[in-house]
C-alpha beads as a LAMMPS data file, in Angstrom:
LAMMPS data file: protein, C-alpha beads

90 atoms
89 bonds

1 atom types
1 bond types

-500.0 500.0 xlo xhi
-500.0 500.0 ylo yhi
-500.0 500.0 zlo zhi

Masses

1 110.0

Atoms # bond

1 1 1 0.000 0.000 0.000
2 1 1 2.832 2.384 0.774
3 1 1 4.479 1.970 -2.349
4 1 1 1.462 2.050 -4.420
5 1 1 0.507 5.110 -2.526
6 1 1 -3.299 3.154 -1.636
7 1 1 -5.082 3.987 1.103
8 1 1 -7.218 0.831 1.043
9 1 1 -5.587 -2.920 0.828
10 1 1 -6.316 -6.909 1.302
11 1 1 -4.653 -8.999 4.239
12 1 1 -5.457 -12.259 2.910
13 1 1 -4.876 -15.453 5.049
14 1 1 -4.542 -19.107 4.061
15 1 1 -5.458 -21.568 6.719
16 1 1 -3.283 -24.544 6.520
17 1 1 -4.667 -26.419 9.200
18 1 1 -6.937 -29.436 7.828
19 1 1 -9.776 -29.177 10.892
20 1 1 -10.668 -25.647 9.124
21 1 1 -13.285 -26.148 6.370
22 1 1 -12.777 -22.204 5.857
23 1 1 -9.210 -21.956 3.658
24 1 1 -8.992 -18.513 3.192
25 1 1 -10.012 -15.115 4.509
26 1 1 -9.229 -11.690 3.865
27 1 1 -9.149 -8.651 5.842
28 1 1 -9.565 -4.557 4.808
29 1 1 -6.891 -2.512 5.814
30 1 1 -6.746 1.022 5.503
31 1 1 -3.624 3.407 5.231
32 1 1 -4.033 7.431 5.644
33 1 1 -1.353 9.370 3.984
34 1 1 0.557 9.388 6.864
35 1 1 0.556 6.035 7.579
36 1 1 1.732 5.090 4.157
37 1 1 4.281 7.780 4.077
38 1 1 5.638 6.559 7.588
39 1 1 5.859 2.664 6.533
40 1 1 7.576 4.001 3.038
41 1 1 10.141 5.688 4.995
42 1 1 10.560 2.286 7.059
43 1 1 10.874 0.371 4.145
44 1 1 13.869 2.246 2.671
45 1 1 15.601 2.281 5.930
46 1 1 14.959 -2.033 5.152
47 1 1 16.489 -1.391 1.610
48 1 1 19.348 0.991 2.700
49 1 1 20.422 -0.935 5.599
50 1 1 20.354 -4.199 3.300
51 1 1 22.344 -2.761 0.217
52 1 1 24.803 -1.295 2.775
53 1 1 25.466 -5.299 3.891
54 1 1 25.780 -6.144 0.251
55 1 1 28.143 -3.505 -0.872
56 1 1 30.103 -4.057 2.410
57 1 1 29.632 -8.257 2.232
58 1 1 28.773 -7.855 6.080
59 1 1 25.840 -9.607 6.796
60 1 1 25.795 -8.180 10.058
61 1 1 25.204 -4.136 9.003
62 1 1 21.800 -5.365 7.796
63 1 1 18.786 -5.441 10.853
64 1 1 17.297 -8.931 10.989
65 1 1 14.792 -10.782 12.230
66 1 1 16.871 -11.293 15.195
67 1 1 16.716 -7.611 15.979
68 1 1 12.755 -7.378 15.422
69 1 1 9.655 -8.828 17.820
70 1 1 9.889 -11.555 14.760
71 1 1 12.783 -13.224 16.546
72 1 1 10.566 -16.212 16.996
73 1 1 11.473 -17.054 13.789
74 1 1 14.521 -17.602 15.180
75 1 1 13.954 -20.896 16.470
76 1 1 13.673 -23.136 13.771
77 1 1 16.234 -21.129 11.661
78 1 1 19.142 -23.302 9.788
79 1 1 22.150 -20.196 10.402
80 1 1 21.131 -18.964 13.606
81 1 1 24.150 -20.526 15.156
82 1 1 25.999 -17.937 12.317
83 1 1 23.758 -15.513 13.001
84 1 1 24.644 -15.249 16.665
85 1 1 28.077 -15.304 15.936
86 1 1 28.241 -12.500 13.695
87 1 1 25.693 -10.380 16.547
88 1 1 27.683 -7.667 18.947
89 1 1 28.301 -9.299 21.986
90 1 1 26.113 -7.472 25.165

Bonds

1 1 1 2
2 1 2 3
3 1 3 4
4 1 4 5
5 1 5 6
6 1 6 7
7 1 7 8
8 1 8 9
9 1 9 10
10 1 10 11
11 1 11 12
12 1 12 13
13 1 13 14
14 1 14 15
15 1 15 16
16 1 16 17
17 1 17 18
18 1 18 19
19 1 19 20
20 1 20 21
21 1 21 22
22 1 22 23
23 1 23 24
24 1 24 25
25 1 25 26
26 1 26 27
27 1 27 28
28 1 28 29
29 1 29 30
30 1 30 31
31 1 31 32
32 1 32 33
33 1 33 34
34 1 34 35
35 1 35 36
36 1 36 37
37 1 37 38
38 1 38 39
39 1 39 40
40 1 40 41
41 1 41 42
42 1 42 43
43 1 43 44
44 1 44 45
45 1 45 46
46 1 46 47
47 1 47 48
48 1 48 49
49 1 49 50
50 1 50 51
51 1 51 52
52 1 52 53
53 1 53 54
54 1 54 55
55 1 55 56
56 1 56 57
57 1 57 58
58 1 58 59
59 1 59 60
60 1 60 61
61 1 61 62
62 1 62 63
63 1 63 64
64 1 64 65
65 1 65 66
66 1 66 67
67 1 67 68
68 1 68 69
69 1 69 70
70 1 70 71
71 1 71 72
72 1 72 73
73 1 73 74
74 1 74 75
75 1 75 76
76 1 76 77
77 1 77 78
78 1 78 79
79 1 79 80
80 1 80 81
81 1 81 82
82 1 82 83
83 1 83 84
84 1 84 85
85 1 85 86
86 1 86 87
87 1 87 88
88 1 88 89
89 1 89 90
């Protein structure tokens, strides 16, 4: 929506689960201009941040999951062993 600059959009959800006759559902969001400006800005900070770690081939300039309430994510994750390793130490 914030790229598109639309103040309306579609959350659509797929239910996996097989005890759910209902497999999909969709939800009406809507952005004011502010809103849409704000999570443009956020999503060029993404891009930035992550074209920063490319240029630099440091993995670790880019925010992750890791850094986000997503960390959850985390858990089941194949390099988060790596992932840790390249993280500042607290």
């Amino acid at each position: 929506m914030a790229m598109l600059d639309s103040s309306t959009g579609w959350l659509i959800y797929q239910y996996l689960s097989r005890n759910i006759e209902k497999k999909w559902d969709k939800f009406k969001i809507e952005m004011d201009q502010w809103e849409r400006k704000e999570r443009l800005g956020k999503l060029v900070q993404e891009m930035t941040s992550m074209k920063s770690a490319i240029k630099a081939k440091d993995p670790s300039i880019a925010r992750a999951i890791y850094d986000t309430d997503l960390k959850w994510l985390c858990t089941d994750c194949n390099y988060l062993k790596q992932c840790e390793e390249m993280r500042p130490k607290k």
